[in-house]
Structures are given as structure tokens and as C-alpha cells.
Legacy VTK file of the C-alpha trace (Angstrom):
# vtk DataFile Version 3.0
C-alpha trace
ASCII
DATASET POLYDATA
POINTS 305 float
0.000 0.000 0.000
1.430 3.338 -0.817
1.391 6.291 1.727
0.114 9.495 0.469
2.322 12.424 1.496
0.445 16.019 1.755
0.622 16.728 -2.325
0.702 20.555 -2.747
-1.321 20.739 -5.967
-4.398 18.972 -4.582
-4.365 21.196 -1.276
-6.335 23.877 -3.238
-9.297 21.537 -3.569
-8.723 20.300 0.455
-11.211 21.761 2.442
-8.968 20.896 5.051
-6.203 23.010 4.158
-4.419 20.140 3.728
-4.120 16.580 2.599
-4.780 14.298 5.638
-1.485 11.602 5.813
-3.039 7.972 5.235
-0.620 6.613 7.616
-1.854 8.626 10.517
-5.435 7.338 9.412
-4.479 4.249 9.671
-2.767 4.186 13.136
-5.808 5.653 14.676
-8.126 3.196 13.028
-5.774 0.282 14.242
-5.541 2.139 17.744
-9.526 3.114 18.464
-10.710 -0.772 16.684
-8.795 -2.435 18.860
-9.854 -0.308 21.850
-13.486 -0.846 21.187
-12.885 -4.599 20.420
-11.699 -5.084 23.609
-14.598 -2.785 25.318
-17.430 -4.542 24.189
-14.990 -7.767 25.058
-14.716 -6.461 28.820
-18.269 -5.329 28.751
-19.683 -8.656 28.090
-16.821 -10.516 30.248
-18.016 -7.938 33.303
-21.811 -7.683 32.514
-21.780 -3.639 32.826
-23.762 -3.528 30.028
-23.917 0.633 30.182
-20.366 0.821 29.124
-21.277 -0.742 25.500
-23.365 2.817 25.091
-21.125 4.727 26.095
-17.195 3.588 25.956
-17.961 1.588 23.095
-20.118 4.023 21.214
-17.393 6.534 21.765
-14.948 4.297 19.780
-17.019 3.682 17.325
-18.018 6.995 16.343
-14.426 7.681 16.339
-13.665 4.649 13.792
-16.267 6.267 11.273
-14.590 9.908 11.757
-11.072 8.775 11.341
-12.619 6.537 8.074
-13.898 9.630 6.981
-10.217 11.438 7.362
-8.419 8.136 5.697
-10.839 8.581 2.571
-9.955 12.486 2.925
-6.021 11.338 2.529
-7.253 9.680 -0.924
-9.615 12.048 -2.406
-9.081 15.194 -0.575
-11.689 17.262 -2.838
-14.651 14.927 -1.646
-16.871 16.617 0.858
-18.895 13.874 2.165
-15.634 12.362 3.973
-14.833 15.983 5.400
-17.989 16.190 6.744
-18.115 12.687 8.144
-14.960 13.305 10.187
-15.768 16.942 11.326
-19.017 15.662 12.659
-18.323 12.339 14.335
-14.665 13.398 15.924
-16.465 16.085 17.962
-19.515 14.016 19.104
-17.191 11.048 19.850
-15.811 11.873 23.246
-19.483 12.916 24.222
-20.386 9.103 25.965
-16.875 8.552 26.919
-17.179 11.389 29.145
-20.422 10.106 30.751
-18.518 7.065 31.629
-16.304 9.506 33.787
-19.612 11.329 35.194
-20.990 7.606 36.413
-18.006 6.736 37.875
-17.674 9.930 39.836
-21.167 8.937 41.267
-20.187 5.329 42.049
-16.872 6.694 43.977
-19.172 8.951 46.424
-21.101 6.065 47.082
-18.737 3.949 47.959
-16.309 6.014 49.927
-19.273 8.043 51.958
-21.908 10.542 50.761
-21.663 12.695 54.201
-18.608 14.607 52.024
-20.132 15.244 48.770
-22.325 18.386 48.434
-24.910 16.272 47.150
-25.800 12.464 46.415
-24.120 10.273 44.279
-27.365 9.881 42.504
-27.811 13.469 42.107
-24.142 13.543 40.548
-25.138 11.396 38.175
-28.092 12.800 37.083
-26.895 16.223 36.924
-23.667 15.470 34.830
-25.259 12.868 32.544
-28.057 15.393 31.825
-25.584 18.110 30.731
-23.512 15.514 28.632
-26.770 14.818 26.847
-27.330 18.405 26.168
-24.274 18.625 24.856
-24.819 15.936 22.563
-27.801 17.035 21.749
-26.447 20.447 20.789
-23.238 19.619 19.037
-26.002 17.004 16.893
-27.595 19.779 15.938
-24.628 21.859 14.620
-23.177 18.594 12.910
-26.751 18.037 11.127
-26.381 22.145 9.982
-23.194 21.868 9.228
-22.944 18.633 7.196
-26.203 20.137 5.237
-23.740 22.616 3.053
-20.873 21.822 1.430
-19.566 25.149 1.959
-20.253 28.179 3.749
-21.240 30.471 1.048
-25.019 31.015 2.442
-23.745 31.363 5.863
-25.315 28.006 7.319
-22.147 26.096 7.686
-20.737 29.052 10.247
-24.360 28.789 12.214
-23.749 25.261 12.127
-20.235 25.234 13.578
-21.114 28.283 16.037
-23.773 25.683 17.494
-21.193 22.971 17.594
-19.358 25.014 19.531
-22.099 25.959 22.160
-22.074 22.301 22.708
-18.473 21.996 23.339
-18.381 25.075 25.524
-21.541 23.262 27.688
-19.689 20.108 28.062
-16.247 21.820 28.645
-18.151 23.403 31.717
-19.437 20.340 32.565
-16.016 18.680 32.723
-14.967 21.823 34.819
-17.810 21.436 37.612
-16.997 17.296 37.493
-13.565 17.943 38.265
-13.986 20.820 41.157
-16.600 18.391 42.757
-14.415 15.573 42.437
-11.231 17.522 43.996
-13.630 19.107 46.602
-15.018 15.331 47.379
-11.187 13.900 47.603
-9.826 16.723 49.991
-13.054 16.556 52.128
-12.499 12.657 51.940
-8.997 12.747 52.912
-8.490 15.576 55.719
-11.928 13.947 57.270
-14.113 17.084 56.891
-17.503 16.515 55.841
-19.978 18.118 55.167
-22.504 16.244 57.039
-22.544 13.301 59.372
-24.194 10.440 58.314
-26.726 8.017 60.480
-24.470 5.263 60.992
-20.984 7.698 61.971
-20.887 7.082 65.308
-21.551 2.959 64.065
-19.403 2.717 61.470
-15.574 3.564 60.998
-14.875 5.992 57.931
-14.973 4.018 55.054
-10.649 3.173 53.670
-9.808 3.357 49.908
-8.519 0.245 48.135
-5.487 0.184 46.082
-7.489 -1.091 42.859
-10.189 1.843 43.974
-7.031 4.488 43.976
-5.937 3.366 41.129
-9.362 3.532 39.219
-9.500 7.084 40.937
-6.000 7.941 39.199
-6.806 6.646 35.726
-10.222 8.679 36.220
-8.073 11.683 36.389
-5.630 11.018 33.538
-8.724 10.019 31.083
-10.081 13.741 32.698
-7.102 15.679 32.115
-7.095 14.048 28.335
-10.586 15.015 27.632
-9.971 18.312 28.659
-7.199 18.978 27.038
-8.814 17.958 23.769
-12.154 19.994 24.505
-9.962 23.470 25.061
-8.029 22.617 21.567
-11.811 22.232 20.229
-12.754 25.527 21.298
-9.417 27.154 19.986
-10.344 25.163 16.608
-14.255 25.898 16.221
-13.822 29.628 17.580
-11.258 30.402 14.431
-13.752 28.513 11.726
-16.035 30.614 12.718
-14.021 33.861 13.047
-12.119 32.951 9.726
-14.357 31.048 7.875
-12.808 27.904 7.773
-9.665 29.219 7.503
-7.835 29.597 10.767
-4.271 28.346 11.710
-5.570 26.035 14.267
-7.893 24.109 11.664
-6.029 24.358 8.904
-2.472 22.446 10.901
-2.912 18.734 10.741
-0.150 17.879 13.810
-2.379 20.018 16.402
-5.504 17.606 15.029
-3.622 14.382 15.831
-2.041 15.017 18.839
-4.954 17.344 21.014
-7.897 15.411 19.384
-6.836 12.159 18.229
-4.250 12.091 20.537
-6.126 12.812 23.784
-9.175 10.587 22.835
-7.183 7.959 21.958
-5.273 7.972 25.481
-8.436 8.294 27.612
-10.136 5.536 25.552
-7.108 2.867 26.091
-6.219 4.046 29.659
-9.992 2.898 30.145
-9.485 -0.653 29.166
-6.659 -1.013 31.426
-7.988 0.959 34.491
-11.118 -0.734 33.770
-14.130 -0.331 36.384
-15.083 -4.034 35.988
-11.520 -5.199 37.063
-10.578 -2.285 39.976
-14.212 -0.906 40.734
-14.561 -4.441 42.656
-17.617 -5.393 44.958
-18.111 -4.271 48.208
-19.450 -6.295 50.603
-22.699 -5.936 51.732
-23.884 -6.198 55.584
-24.450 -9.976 55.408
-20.896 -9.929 53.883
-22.363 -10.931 50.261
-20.807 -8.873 47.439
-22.962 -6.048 45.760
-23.616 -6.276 41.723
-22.181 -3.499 39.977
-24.193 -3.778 36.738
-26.579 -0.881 36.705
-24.991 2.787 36.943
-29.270 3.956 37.397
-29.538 1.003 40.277
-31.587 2.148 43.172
-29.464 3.376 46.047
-29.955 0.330 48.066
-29.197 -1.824 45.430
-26.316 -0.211 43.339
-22.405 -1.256 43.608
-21.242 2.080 44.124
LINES 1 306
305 0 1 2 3 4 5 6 7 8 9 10 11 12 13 14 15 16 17 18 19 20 21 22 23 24 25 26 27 28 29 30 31 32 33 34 35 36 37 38 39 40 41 42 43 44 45 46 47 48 49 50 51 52 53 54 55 56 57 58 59 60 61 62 63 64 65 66 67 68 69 70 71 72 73 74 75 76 77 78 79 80 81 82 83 84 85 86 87 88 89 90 91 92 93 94 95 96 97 98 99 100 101 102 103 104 105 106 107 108 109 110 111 112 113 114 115 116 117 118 119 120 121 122 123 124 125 126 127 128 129 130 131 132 133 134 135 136 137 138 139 140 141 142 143 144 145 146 147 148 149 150 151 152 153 154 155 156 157 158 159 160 161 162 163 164 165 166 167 168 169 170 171 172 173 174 175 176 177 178 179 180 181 182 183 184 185 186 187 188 189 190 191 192 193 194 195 196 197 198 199 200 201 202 203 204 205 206 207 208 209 210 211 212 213 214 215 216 217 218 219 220 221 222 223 224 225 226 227 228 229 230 231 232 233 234 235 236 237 238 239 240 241 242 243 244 245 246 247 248 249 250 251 252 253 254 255 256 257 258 259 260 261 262 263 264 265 266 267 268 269 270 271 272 273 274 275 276 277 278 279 280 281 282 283 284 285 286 287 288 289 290 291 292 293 294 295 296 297 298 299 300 301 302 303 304
């Protein structure tokens, strides 16, 4: 198979601004299969059926984005594959993040509500419900957007302006996730909560595994990834919009791969090694039999978390 190089005479016709390397195409696809292979492997293996919507789905939206940027490497004038890979490699992280947002909500419950500002249940609902707007939004843009093959009529900059209202709403919702979460660990760790629960004067404080730490650290690194790769989205859908489609950050391949593909790719694999199935393990109950951890929506007496 030959390896296209960025050809300067069909970069013209590129609505990239460039030609997208095949190679790099490739890697990803290899890198974000195998990922999701093995995350519908561990989901079955586990039985937490709710990752398969959500880690899985991330993965493969990203396989038909990066498809759509491999096709782009071959026939860099075709628009359908532009718009393929614009619209799925910003929706893609969307249900990967939620998988963060659950697991948030399962680490207050197991570790002690009394230092969390609100429920664990109320975590969930409140994060998952802002990832869905932003879904819902950035949808919307993508549909817009992916409606014009060029910007001429003005409908492809509403489009991407929307898109970017739903990045900026999940970007928020990333940063309240990760001042809870840092407000929940300090409280958790210098003993200072906010309330005391029923059973304190019963019950010792509840001690951190090392599998739950490390699921705690890996929920951080996949955090810090996501991030990283939502504030280069900004930076990229704020100049498209500003420069119609022609800004430095858009129009530089390198800055695609390594704070979108990049990041995504990182948090998606550190995932199916810190995996919640393998170091989210049971608790055990009051008659000493181990809690399911199936259901992220379980009732609060019968959840894992």
C-alpha cells in the first residue's frame, strides 16, 4: 500500500487546508478498533452492560470519523468524507465522558456521601443530563453543518457556532466534574464533611482500596485528556467561525492528531486497562455478600457504588 504524502497541488481543492497523511489514518483506526474490540470484550466478560453505550459508542463513532479522514487522505476534494470526520470526531468523546460522570457517582457512594455536596445519585443525574445536552447540541450543529458543502449562504458558520455551544456546555461540565471531584477527595482525605451520616458514630470511615485508587487515578488522567482535547476544540471551532474555515488552528494537521486524536485515543485505552469491571470491585454488603455493579441507574440500596 502506498502512503500518500500532503501533495501541494491537490491542497487547493482540500477543504482541510491540507491533505490528511493515510498513515496517521491508519494508526488511529488500528488504535480506536482495537480499543473498542476489547470494550465490548470487557463489557460482556463484566456484565456492565452501560459501558457498551457509552465507551464503546465513543470508539465507534471515532472509527467512522477517522474513516472519513483516511478517505480524505485519498480524495481530498470529496466533501462527504470531510464532513463525516468533522461531525463524528467532535460528538465522539461525548459518551466517553459520561462514563467519567458515572463513575464519579459510584466513587461517592462507595467512599461516603456525608462529604459530597450532594448524592451520588444526584451527581449522576446532573452530569449525565448536561452531557446529553451537549450531545444534543453539538447534533444539531453537525446536522447544519454537514447540510452545506460550503459556507457560502452562511449556514455552515451557524452550524459550527452551534457545535461550539455544545463543546463550551460540556467543557463546563467537565470543569464542575472535576472541582466536585477535587472538593469530594480533599473533604475525603483531611476527614471534613460536610454532614454526618446516620451510621458515623456505628461505622468507621470508610478506607480506599489500592485497585479503587488506582481507578480514581486513571479517572483523572482520562479527565485531564478530555480536557485537554475539549480546550483545543474551542481554539479550533472559535477560528472557523471567526475565519471562515480558515484559521491556523484548523487548517495544521499535527495540532488535530495530537490534542484530538491524541487525547481521545489515550483516555479511551487508559480505560481498558484501568477498567471499572476489574478495579471498581464489589463491596461487601452487611451480610458480607458482594454487591452487583451492573446498573450505573440502580436504586441506592441496590447499586455497587
Amino acid at each position: 500500500m502506498a502512503f500518500r504524502g500532503n501533495l501541494s497541488m491537490d491542497v487547493a481543492d482540500s477543504p482541510y487546508g491540507y491533505i490528511p497523511h493515510e498513515y496517521v489514518g491508519i494508526i488511529f483506526l488500528v488504535l480506536f478498533g482495537s480499543s473498542t474490540l476489547i470494550h465490548v470484550g470487557q463489557a460482556i466478560h463484566y456484565r456492565m452492560w452501560w459501558l457498551l453505550p457509552t465507551a464503546a459508542l465513543c470508539g465507534v463513532i471515532e472509527l467512522i470519523g477517522w474513516s472519513g479522514r483516511t478517505w480524505s487522505s485519498i480524495s481530498p476534494s470529496f466533501a462527504d468524507p470531510y464532513m463525516m470526520q468533522i461531525v463524528c470526531t467532535i460528538i465522539a468523546p461525548t459518551p466517553l465522558v459520561a462514563v467519567l460522570f458515572t463513575l464519579f457517582g459510584r466513587v461517592v457512594k462507595r467512599l461516603g456521601e456525608e462529604y459530597s455536596f450532594v448524592t451520588a445519585k444526584w451527581y449522576t443525574i446532573v452530569f449525565i443530563s448536561c452531557d446529553f445536552v451537549a450531545l444534543v447540541v453539538q447534533g444539531l450543529g453537525g446536522g447544519m453543518l454537514s447540510s452545506e458543502s460550503t459556507s457560502a449562504d452562511g449556514n455552515a458558520i451557524i452550524g459550527a457556532s452551534v457545535m461550539l455551544s455544545g463543546i463550551v456546555v460540556q467543557t463546563l461540565a467537565i470543569c464542575m466534574y472535576s472541582f466536585c471531584a477535587a472538593e469530594y477527595l480533599r473533604r475525603y482525605t483531611k476527614d471534613l464533611p460536610l454532614r454526618r451520616s446516620v451510621d458515623a458514630g456505628l461505622c468507621p470511615k470508610k478506607q480506599t482500596t489500592p485497585a479503587l485508587r488506582t481507578m480514581i487515578f486513571g479517572m483523572v488522567f482520562c479527565t485531564t485528556c478530555l480536557f485537554i482535547r475539549s480546550i483545543y476544540r474551542i481554539i479550533e471551532l472559535g477560528q472557523e467561525v471567526a475565519t471562515n474555515f480558515n484559521g491556523k488552528v484548523i487548517t495544521t494537521e499535527v495540532y488535530f492528531n495530537v490534542f484530538d486524536g491524541g487525547m481521545v485515543t489515550l483516555a479511551i485505552i487508559v480505560l481498558n486497562f484501568v477498567h471499572p469491571g476489574r478495579f471498581f470491585t464489589p463491596e461487601p454488603d452487611v451480610s458480607g455478600e458482594d454487591v452487583e455493579m451492573k446498573n450505573p441507574l440502580q436504586s441506592q440500596s441496590g447499586g455497587w457504588a
